[in-house]
Phi, psi and omega in degrees: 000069184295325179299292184348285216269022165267319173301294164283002175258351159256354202272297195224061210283006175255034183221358146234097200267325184212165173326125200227168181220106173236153171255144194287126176269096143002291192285349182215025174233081162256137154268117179242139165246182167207144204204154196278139185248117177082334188090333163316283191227189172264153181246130167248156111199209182207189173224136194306325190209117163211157192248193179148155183229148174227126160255144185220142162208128201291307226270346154253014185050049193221159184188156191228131153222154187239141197209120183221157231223124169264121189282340157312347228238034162267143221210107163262349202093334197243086166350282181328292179323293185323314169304322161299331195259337183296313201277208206276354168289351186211238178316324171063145199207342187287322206251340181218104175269010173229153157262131175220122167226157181248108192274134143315286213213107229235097173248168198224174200223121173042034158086027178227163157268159200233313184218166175208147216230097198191189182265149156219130200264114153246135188023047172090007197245122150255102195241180156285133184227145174241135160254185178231064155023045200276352148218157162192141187198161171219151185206170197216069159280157180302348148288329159304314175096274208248172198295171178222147125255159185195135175223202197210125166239148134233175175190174187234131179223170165244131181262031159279338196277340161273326169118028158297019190275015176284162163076017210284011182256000162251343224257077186316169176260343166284123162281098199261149188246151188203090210277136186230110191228107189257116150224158204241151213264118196302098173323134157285165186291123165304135176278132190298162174228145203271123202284148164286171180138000000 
């Protein structure tokens, strides 16, 4: 994933010298979806928690990111719904308590990434799925402490294509995905400095 790590070596470029590690921030990392309910309106909701890691390393130019989604954690506003989409008829949640996805392949445009390329495992179905890049920037304020990235992804799947097929007469089968994403930058250990004498 060369594009990635190329991307965040211009967004901060004294700040990856050597190999890094960030972890996806919980508190500011949701994935939502949307979907036509009926032909009428949209169905929104997301999911409360997910984790994930992304590693680079510049100076061989390469990077992996991992991304696993806990399906309980889906929230629409409306309890009933929820319960629906937990059971076995959608998310099935007993049986598959992750969402997983594995980026390939990054590619990028003037040191930002633009699209990304990889698998995503739902409801036991593993297909290729491309996402889209619609913002990205890292920043290191003094409150944050340690660097941060953060981007706005989105992308389109069919969720027949997961075996996601109840309901298709209320239910559109496009889906649009729409990801709000933070991660934070793992620090290496300070190196002791050696006292003289």
């Amino acid at each position: 994933m060369k594009g990635l790590a190329a991307a965040l070596a211009f967004c901060a470029p004294a700040a990856f010298a050597a190999p890094e590690t960030f972890n996806v921030d919980p508190g500011h990392t949701f994935p939502a979806f949307e979907v036509v309910h009926l032909g009428i309106s949209t169905q929104r909701g997301r999911f409360d928690r997910t984790s994930g890691r992304i590693e680079i390393d510049r100076e061989a130019g390469t990077a992996r990111i991992e991304l696993a989604i806990e399906t309980a954690s889906v929230s629409t506003g409306n309890k009933a719904l929820d319960g629906v989409l937990k059971g076995e008829d959608f998310f099935d949640v007993e049986k598959h308590p992750r969402i997983t996805f594995r980026a390939a392949q990054v590619e990028f445009d003037k040191g930002e990434p633009r699209r990304a390329s990889g698998e995503l495992t739902l409801n036991g179905v593993t297909k290729p799925v491309a996402l889209s890049v619609e913002r990205f920037a890292c920043t290191r304020l003094p409150f944050l402490v340690r660097l941060t990235c953060g981007a706005d992804v989105t992308a389109s799947l069919k969720r027949s294509d997961f075996g996601l097929t109840r309901f298709s007469n209320f239910v559109a089968d496009e889906v649009r995905i729409v990801v709000q994403l933070e991660a934070v930058r793992e620090e290496p250990p300070a190196v002791p400095v050696a006292s003289g004498g």
